[in-house]
Phi, psi and omega in degrees: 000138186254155171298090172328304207250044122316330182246001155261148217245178173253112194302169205238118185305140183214145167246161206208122155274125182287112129271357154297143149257331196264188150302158142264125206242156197220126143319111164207118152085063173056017167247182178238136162261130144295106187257160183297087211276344208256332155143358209260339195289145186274343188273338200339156334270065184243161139299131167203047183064001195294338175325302161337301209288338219252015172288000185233018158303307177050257170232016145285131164303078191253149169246119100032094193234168216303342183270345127129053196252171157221175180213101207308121184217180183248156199267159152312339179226143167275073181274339195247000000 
């Protein structure tokens, strides 16, 4: 008998920066879907309006947490 949790691995956290606030919006069978731009919908990959929060963003850098609070943070890299 082998050892299961040999195979289980641990996910590994990644930040993904969103710059959509809005849907996206896509025609599928001559209606329209809202797919989700900003990365926040509970519905994904539908719109459910979480987009709304993320409009007074502007050029601060925020993380999200599962209750839909942020928090403002600076990026780790210097890309520009």
């Amino acid at each position: 008998m082998r050892d299961e949790s040999l195979f289980h691995t641990t996910a590994m956290a990644r930040l993904v920066e969103h710059k959509r606030n809005r849907p996206y919006v896509v025609k599928v069978g001559g209606e329209d879907a809202y797919i989700c731009g900003c990365g926040l919908s509970g519905k994904k990959p539908f719109c459910d309006g979480t987009h709304k929060k993320t409009l007074d963003e502007k050029d601060q850098l925020y993380i999200y947490d599962e209750k839909g609070n942020r928090v403002g943070i600076t990026s780790f890299y210097d890309n520009e």
